[in-house]
N, CA and C of each residue as an Amber inpcrd file, in Angstrom:
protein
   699
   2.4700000  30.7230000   3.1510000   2.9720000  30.4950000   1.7950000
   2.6370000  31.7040000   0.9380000   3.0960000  32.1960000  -0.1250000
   3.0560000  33.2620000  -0.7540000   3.6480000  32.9660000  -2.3190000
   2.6990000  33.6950000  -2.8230000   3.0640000  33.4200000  -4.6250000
   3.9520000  34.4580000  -5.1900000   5.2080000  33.5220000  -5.7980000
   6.0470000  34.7840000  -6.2570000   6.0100000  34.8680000  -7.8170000
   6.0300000  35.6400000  -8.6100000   5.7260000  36.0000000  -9.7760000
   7.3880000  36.3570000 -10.1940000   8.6500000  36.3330000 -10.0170000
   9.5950000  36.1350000 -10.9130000  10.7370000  35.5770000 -10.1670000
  11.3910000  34.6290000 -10.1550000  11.7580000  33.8470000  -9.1900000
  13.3700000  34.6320000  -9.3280000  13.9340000  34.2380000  -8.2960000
  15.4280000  35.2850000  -8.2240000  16.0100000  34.4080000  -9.2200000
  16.0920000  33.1830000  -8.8060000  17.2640000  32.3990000  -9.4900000
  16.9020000  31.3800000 -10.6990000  17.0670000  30.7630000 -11.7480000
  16.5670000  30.0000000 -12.3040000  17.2600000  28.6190000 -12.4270000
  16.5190000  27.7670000 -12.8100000  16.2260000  26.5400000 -12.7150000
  17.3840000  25.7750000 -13.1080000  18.4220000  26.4760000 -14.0010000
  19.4090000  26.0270000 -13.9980000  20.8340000  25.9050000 -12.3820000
  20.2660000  26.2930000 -11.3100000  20.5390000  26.0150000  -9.7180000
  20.4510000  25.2520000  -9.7820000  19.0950000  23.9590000 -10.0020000
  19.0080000  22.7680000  -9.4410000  19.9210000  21.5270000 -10.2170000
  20.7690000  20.7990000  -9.3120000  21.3250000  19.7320000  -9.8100000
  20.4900000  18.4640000 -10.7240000  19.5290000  18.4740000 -10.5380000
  18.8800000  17.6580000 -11.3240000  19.0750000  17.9610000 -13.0360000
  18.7840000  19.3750000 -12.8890000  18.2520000  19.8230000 -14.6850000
  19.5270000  20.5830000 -15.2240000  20.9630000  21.3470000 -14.2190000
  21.6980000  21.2840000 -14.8660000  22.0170000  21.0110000 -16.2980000
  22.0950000  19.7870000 -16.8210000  22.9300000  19.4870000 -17.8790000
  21.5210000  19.6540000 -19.3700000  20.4090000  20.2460000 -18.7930000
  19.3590000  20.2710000 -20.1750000  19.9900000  21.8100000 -20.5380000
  19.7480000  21.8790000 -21.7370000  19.6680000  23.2720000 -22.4290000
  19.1050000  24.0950000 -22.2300000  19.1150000  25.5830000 -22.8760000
  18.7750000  26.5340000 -22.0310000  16.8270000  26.8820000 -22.6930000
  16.8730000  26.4160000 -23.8340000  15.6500000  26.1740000 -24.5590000
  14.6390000  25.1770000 -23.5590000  15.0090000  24.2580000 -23.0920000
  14.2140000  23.2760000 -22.3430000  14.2430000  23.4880000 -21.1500000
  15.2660000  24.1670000 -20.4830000  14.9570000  24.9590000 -18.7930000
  13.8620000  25.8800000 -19.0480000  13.8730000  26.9430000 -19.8860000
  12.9480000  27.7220000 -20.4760000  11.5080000  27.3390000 -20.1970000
  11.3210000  26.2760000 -21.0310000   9.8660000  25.8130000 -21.4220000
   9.2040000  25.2310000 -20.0000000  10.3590000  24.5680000 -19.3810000
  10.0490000  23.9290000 -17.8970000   9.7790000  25.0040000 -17.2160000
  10.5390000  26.2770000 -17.0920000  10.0650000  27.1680000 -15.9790000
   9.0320000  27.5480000 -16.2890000   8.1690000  27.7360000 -17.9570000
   7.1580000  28.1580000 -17.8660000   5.7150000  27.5400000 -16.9870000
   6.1420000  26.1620000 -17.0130000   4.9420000  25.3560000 -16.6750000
   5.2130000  25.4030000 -15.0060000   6.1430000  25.7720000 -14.2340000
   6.3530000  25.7070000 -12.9510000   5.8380000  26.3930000 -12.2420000
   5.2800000  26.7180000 -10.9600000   4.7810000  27.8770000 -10.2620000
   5.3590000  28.2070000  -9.6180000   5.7090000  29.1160000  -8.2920000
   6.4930000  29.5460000  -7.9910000   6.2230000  29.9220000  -6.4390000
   6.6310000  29.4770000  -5.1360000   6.4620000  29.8720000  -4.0760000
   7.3100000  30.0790000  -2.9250000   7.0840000  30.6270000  -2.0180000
   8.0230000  31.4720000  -0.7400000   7.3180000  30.9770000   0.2400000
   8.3570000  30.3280000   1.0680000   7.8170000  29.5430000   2.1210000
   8.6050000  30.1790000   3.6100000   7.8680000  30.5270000   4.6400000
   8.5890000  31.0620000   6.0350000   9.1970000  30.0130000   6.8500000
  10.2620000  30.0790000   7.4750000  10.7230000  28.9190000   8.7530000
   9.8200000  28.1420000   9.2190000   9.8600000  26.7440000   9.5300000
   8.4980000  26.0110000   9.7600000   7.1840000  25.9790000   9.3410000
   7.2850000  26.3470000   8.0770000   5.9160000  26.5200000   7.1190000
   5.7410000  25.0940000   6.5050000   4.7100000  24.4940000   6.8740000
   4.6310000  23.3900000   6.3310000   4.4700000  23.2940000   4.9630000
   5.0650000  22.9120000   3.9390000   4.9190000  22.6840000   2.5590000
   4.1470000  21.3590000   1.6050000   4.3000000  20.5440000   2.2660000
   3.5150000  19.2230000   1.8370000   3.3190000  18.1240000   3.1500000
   1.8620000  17.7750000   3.0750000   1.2260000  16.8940000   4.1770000
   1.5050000  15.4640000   3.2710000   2.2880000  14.4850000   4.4720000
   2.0510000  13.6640000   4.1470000   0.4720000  12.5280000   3.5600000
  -0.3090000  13.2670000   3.9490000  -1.9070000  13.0660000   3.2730000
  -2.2570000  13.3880000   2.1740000  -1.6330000  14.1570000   1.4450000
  -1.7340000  15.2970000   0.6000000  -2.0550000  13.9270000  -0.7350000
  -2.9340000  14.0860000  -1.6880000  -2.6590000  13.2940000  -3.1230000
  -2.0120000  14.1790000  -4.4410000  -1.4930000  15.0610000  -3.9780000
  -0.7490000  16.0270000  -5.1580000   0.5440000  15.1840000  -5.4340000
   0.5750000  15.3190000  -6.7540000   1.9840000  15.0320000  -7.5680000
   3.1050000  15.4760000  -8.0250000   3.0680000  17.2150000  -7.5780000
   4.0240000  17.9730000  -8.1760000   5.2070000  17.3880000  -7.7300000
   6.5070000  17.9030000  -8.0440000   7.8840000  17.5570000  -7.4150000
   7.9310000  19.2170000  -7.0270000   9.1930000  19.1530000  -6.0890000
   9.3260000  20.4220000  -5.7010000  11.0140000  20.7360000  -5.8960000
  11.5160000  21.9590000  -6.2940000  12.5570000  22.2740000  -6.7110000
  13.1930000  23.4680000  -5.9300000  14.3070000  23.1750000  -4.9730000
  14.6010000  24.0690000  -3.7940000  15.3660000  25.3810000  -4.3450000
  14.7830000  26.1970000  -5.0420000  15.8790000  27.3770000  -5.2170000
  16.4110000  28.1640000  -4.0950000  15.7860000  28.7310000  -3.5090000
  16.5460000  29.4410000  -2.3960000  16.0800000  28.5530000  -0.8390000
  16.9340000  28.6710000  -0.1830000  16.5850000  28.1300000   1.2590000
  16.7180000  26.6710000   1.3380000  16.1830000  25.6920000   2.9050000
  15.6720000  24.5120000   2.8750000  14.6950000  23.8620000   3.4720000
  14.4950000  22.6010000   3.4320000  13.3980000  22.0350000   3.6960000
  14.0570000  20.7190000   4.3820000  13.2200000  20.3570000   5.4560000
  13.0870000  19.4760000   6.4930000  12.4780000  18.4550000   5.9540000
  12.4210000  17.1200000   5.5960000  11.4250000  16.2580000   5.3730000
  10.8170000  15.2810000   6.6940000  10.3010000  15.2610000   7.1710000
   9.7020000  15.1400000   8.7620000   8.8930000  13.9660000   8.6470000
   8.8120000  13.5800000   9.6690000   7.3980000  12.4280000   9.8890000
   7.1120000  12.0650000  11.5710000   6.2190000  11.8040000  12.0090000
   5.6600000  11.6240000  13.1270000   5.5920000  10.1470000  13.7980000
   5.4110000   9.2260000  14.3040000   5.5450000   8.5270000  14.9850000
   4.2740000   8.7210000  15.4260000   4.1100000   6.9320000  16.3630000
   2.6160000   7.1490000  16.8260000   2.4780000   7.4110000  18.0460000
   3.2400000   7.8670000  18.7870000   3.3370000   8.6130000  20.3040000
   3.5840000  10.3560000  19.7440000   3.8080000  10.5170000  18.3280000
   3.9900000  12.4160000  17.9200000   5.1300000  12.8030000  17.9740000
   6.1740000  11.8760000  18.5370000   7.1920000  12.2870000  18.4600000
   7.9130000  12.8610000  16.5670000   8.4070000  13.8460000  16.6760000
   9.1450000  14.2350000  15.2050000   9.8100000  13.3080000  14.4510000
  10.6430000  12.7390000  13.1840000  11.8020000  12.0880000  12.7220000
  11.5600000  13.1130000  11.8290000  13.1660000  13.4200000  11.5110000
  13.5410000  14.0900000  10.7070000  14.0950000  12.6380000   9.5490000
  13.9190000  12.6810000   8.0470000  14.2560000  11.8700000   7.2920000
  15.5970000  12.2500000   6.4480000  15.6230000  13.5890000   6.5860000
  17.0010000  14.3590000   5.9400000  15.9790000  15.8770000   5.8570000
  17.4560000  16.6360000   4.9710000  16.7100000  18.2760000   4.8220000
  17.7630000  18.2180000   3.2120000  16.7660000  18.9610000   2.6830000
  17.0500000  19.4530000   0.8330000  17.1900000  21.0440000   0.7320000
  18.6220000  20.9930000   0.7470000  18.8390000  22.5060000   0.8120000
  18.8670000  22.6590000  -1.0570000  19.1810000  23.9370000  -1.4730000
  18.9490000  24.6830000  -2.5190000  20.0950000  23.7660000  -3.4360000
  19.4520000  23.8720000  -4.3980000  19.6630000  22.9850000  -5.9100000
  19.5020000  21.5050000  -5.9990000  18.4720000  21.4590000  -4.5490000
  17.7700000  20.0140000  -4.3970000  16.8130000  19.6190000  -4.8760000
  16.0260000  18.9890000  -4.6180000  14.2220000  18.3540000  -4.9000000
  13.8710000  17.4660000  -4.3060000  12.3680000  17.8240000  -4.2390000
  11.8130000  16.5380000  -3.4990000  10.3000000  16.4240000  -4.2710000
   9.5400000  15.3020000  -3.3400000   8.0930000  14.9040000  -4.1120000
   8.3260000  14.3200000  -4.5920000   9.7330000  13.2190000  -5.4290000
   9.4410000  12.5930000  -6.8960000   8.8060000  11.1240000  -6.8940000
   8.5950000  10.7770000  -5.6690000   8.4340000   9.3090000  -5.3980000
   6.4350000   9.6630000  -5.8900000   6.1320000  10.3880000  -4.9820000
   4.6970000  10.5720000  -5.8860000   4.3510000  11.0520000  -7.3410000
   5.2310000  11.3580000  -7.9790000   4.7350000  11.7740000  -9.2400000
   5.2750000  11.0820000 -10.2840000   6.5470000   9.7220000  -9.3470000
   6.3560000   8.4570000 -10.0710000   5.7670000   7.1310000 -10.1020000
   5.1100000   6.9070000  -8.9760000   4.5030000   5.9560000  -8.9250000
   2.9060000   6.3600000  -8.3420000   2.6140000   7.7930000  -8.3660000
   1.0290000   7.8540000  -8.3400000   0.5900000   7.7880000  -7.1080000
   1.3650000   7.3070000  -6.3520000   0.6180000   7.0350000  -4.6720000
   0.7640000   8.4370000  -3.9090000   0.3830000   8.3300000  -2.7350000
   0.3290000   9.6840000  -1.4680000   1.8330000   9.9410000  -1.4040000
   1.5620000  10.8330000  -1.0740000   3.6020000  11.1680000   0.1640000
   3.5350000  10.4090000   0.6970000   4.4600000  10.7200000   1.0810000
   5.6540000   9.3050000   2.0100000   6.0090000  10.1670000   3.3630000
   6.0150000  11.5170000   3.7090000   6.4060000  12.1520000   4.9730000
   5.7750000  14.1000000   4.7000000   5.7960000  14.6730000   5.6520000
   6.0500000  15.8850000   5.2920000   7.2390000  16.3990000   5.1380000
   6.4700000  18.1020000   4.8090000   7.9980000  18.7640000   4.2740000
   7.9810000  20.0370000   5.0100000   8.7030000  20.5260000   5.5820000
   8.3090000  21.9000000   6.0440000   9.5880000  22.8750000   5.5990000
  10.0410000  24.2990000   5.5590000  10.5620000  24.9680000   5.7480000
  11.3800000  24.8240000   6.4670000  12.7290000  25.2490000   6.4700000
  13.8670000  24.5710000   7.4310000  14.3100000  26.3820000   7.8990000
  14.2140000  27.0650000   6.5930000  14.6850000  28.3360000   6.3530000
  13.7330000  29.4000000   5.5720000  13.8360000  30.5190000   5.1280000
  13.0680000  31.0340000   4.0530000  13.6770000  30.1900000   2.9220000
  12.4800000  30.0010000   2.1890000  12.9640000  29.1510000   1.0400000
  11.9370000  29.7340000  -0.1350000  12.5580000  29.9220000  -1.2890000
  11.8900000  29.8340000  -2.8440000  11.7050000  28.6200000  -3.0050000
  10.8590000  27.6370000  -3.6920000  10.7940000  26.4520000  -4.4890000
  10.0180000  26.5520000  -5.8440000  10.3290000  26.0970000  -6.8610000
   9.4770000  25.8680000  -7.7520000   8.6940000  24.8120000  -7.6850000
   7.7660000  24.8380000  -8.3910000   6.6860000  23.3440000  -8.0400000
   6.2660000  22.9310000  -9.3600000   6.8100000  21.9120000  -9.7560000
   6.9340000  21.5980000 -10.8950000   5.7970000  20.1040000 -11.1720000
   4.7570000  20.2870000 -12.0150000   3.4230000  19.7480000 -12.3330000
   4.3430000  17.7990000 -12.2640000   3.7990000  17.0290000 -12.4410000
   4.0730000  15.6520000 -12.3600000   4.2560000  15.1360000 -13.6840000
   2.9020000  15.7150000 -14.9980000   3.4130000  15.7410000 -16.1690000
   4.9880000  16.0750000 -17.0920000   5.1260000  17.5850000 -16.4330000
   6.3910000  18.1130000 -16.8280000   7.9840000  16.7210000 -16.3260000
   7.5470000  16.7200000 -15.0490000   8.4630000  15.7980000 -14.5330000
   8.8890000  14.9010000 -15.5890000   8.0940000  13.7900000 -15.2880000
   8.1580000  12.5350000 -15.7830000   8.2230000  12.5440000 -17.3600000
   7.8680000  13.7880000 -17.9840000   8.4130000  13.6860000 -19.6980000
   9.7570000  14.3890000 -19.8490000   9.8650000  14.7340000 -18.1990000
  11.8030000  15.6550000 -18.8770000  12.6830000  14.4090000 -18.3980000
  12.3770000  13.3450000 -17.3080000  13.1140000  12.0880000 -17.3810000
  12.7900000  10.9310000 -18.3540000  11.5370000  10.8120000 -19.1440000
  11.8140000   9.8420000 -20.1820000  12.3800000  10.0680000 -21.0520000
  13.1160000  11.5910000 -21.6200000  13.1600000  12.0880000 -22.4150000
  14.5990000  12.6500000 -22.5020000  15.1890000  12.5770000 -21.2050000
  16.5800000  12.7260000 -21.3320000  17.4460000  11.6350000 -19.4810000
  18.2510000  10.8880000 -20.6050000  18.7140000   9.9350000 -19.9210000
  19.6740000  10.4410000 -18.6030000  20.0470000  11.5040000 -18.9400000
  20.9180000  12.5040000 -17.5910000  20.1580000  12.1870000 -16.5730000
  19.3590000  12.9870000 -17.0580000  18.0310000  13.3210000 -15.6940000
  17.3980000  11.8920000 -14.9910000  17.0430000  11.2120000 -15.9410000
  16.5950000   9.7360000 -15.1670000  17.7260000   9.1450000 -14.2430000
  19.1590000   9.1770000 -14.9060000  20.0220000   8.7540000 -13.9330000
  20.1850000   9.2780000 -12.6740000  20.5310000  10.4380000 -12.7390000
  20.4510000  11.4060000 -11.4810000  19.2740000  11.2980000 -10.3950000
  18.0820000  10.8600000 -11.2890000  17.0300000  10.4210000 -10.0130000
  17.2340000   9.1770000  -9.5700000  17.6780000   8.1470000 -10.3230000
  18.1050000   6.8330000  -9.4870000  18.9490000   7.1090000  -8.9620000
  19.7550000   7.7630000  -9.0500000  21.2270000   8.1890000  -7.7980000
  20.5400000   8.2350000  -6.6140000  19.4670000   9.2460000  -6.4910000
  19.0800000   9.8960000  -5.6430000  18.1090000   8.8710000  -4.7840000
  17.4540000   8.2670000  -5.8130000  16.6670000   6.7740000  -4.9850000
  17.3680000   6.1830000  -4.1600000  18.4230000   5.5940000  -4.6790000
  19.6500000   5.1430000  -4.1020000  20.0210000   5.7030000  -2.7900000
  20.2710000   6.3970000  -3.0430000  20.8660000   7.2040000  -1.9590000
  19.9870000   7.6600000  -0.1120000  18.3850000   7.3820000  -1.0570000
  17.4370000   7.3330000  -0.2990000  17.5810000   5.8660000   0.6730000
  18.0780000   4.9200000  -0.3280000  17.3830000   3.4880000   0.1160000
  18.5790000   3.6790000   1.1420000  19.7440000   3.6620000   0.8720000
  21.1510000   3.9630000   1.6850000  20.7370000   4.2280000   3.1200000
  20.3230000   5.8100000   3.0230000  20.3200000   6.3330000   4.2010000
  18.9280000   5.8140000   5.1350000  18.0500000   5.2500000   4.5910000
  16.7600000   4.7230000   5.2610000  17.6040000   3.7440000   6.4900000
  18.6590000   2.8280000   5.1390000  19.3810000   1.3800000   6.2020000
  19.8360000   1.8120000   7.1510000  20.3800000   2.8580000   7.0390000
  21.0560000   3.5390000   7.6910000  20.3660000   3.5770000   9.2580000
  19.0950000   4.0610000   8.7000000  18.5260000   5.0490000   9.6700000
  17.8780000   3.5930000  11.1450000  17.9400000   2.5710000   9.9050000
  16.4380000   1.6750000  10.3740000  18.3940000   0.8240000  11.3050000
  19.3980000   0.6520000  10.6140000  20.1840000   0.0930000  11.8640000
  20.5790000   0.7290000  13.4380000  20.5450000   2.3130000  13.0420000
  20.6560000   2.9120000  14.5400000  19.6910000   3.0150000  15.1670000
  18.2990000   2.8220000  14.7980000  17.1000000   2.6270000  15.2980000
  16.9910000   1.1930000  16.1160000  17.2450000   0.3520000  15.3590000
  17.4590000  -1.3860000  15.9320000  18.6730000  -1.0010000  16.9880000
  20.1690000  -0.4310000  16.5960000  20.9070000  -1.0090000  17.6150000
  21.5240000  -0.1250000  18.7280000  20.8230000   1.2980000  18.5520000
  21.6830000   2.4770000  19.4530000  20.9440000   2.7550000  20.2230000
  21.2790000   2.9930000  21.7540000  20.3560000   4.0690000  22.1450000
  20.0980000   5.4310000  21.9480000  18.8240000   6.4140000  22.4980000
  19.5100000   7.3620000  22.1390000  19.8380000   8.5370000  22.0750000
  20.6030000   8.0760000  23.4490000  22.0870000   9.2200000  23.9640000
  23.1380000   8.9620000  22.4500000  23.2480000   8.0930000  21.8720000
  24.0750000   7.4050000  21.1490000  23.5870000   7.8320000  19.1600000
  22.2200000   7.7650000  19.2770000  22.5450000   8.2870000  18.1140000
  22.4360000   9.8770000  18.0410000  22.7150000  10.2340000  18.7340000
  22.5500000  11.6700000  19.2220000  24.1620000  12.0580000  18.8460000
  25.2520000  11.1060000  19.1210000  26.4420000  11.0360000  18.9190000
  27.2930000  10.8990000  17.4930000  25.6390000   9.7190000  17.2410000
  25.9090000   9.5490000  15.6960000  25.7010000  10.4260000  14.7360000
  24.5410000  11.4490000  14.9750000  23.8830000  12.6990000  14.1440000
  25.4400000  14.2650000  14.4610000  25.8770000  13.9630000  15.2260000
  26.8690000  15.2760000  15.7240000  28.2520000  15.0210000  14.5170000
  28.4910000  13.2570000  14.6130000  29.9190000  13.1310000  13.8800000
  29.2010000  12.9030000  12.4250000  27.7750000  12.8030000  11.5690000
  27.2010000  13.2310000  10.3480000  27.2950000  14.2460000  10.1480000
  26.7060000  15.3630000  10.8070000  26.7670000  16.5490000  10.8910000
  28.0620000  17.2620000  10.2720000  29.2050000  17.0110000  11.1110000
  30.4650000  17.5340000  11.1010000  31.1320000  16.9900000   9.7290000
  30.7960000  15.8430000   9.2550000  31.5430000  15.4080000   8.2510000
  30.6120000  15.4790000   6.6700000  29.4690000  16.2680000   7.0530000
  28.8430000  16.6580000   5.8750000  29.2510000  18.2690000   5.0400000
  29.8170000  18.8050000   5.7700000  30.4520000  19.9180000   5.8690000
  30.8410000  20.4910000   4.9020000  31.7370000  19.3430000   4.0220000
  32.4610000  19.6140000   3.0690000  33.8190000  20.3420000   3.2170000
  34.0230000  20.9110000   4.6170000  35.1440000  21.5620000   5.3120000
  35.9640000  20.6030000   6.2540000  35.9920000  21.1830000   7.1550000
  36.9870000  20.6770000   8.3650000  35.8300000  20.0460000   8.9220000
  36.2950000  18.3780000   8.9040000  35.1690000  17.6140000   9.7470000
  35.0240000  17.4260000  10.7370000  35.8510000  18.3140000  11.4510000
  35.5390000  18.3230000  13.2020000  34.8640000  19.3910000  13.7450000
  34.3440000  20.0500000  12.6860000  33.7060000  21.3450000  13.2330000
  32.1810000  21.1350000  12.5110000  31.2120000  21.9980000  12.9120000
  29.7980000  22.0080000  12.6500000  29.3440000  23.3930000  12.7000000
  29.3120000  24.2390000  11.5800000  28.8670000  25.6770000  11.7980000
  28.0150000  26.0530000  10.7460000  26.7310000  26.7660000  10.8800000
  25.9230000  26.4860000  12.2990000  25.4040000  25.1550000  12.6330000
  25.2950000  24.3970000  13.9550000  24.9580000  23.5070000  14.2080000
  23.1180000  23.5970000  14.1310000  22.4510000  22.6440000  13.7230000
  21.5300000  22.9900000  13.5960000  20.5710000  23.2010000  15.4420000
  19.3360000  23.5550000  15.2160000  18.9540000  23.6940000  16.6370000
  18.9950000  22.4950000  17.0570000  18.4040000  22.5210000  18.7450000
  17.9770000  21.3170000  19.6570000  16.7790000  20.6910000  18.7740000
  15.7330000  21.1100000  18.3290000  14.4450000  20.6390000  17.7100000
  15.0960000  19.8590000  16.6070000  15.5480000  20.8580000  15.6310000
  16.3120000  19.8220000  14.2950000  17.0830000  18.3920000  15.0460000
  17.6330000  18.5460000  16.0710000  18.7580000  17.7110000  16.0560000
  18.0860000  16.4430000  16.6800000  16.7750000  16.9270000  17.4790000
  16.0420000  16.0980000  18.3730000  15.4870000  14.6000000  17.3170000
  15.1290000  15.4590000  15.9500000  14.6440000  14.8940000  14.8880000
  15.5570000  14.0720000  13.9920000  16.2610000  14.3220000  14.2360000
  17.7770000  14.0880000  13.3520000  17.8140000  12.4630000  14.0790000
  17.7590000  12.6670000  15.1880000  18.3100000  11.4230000  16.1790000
  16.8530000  10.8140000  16.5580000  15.8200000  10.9860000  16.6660000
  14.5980000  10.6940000  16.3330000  14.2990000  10.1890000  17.8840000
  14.5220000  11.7520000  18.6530000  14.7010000  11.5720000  20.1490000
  14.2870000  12.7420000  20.7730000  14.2380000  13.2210000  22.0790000
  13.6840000  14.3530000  22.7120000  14.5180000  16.0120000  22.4890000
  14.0950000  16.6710000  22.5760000  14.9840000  17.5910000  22.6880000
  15.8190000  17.8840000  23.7130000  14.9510000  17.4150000  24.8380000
  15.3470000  17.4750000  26.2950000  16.9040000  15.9750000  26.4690000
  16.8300000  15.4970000  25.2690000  17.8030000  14.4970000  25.7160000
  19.3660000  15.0980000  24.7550000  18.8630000  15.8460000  23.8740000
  19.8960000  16.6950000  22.7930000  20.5570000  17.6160000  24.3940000
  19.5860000  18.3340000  24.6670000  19.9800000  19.1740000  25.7460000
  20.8770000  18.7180000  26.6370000  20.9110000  17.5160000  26.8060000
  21.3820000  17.0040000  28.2090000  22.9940000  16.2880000  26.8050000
  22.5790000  15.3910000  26.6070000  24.2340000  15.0680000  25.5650000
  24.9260000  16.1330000  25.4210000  24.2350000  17.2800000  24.6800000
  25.4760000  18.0940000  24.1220000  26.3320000  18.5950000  25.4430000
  25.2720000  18.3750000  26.4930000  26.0900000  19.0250000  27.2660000
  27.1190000  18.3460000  28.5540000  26.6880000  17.5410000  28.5010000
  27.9410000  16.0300000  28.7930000  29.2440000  16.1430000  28.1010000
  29.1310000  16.3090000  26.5460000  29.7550000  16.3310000  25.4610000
  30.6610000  17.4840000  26.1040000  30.1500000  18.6380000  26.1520000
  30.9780000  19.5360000  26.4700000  31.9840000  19.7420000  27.6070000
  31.3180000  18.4890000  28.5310000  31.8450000  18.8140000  30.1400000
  32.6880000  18.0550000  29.8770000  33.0340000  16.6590000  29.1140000
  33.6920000  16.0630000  29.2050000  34.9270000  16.0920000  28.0970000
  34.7670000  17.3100000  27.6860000  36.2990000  17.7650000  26.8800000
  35.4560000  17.7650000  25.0870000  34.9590000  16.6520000  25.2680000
  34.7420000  15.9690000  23.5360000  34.3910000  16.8500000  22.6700000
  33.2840000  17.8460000  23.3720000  33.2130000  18.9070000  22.4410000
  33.1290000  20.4170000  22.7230000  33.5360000  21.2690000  21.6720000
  33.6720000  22.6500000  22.5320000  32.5170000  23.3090000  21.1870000
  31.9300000  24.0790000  21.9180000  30.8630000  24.8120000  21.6400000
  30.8210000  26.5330000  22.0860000  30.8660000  27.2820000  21.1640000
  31.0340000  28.6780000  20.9970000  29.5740000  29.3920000  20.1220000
  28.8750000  29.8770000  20.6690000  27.3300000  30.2100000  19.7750000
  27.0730000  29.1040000  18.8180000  26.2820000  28.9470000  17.8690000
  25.9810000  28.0710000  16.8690000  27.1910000  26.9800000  16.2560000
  28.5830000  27.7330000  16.2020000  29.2800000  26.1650000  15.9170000
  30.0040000  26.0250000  17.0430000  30.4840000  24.0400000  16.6550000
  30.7330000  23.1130000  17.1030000  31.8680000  22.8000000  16.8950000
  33.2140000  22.1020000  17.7370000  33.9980000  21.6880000  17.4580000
  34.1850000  20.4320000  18.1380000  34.4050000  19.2000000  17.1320000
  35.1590000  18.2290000  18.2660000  35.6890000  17.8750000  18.6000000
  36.6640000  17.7320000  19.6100000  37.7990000  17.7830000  20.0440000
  38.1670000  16.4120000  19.8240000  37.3240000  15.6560000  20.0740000
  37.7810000  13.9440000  20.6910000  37.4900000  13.2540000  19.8860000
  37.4650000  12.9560000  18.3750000  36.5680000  12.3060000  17.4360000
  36.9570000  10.9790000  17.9160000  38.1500000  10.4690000  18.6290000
  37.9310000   8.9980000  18.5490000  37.0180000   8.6210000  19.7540000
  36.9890000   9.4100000  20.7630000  36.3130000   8.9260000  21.6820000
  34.8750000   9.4710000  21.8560000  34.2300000  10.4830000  20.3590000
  33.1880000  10.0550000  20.4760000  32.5150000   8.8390000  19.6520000
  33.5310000   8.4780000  18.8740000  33.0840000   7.5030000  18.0130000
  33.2470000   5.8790000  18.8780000  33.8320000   5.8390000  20.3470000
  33.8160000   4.9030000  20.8180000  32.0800000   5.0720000  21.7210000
  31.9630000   6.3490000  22.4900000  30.6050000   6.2930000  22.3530000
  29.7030000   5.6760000  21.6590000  30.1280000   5.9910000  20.5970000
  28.6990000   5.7620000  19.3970000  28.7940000   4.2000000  19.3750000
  29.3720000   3.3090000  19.6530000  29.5260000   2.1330000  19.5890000
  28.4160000   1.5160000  19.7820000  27.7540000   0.4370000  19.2450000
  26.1810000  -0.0060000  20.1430000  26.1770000  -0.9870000  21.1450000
  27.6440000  -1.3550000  21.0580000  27.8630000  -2.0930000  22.6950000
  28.2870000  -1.2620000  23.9440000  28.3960000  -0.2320000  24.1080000
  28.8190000   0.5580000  24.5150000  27.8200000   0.6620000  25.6440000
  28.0440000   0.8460000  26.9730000  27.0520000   1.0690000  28.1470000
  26.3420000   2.4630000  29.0250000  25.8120000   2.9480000  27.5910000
  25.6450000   4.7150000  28.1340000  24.0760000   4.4280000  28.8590000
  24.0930000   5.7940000  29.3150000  22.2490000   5.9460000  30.1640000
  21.8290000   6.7590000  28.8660000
């Protein structure tokens, strides 16, 4: 980790604070600190009792958690004009997972005080964090039904057609696909089993793969895969 003393981009990047003025981004960046984080640099222990929130200017971040055999889960990743931390610096308790470096990343680290008086204080901002709660609780269900009903060769299937349709582009493609490790986490499964799908995937037409991106050829028939009645090994 490394302390940066004038940050490239300012605070008006992050979707959260957007819509405050340029007087009150101001005053916020003063109270913020400022740090540079390397690929897989861990940024916050889930043990940790700190309250800051964290504010992704450049790069991203992995939010991770372990299992009691060590295996990885990836919970999502907060690329730039994101945030994270806010669940501790609203209700006072520990983290909830770690965070590591996904990429080189800038973040600001913004005190728990500052936080919580720029959302009582402007109704934008409070909304935008319940979006984001929301959106949390969403994808947890999400996470906790392919956990109950997929195997998983299968959600391995399910993380490839997320992937592709997060894009914002052409949803049959994935460029760059993230690594075997990310993806292992993604699907909350081995790497050695990413290894072996994608490459089924490939033999069997569904997907074509050229360096880092992905294309899929077969979306209906991987989405009959993904089925949870479906009889894969």
């Amino acid at each position: 980790m490394a302390t940066t003393q004038v940050p490239v981009e300012r605070l008006s990047a992050i979707k959260l604070l957007r819509e405050l003025p340029a007087p009150q981004l101001q005053a916020i960046e003063r109270r913020c600190r400022w740090r540079r984080f390397a690929p897989e640099e861990q940024i916050l222990d889930r043990d940790s009792d700190s309250r800051d929130v964290f504010l992704v200017i450049e790069g991203a971040v992995e939010v991770v958690n372990y299992s009691i055999t060590g295996r990885e889960v990836a919970f999502g990743q907060v690329k730039a004009g994101g945030y994270f931390g806010e669940l501790a610096a609203i209700d006072g308790r520990r983290r909830s997972a770690n965070v590591v470096a996904s990429a080189p990343s800038l973040v600001a680290v913004m005190p728990p005080d500052v936080f919580n008086n720029t959302l009582t204080s402007n109704p934008s901002v409070a909304l935008n964090v319940m979006r984001r709660l929301a959106h949390i609780i969403r994808t947890a269900d999400e996470r906790i039904m392919d956990l109950s009903t997929l195997k998983a060769v299968q959600r391995v299937y399910v993380e490839v057609m997320r992937l592709a349709q997060s894009t914002g582009g052409d949803p049959t493609i994935i460029s760059p696909i993230p690594t075997q490790r990310e993806l292992a986490r993604r699907a909350s499964t081995s790497r050695e089993t990413v290894v072996r799908v994608l490459s089924q995937l490939v033999k069997g037409g569904i997907l074509e793969r050229k360096g880092r991106t992905v294309r899929i050829l077969d979306m209906d028939r991987l989405r009959t895969l993904a089925e949870p009645d479906q009889d894969v090994e």
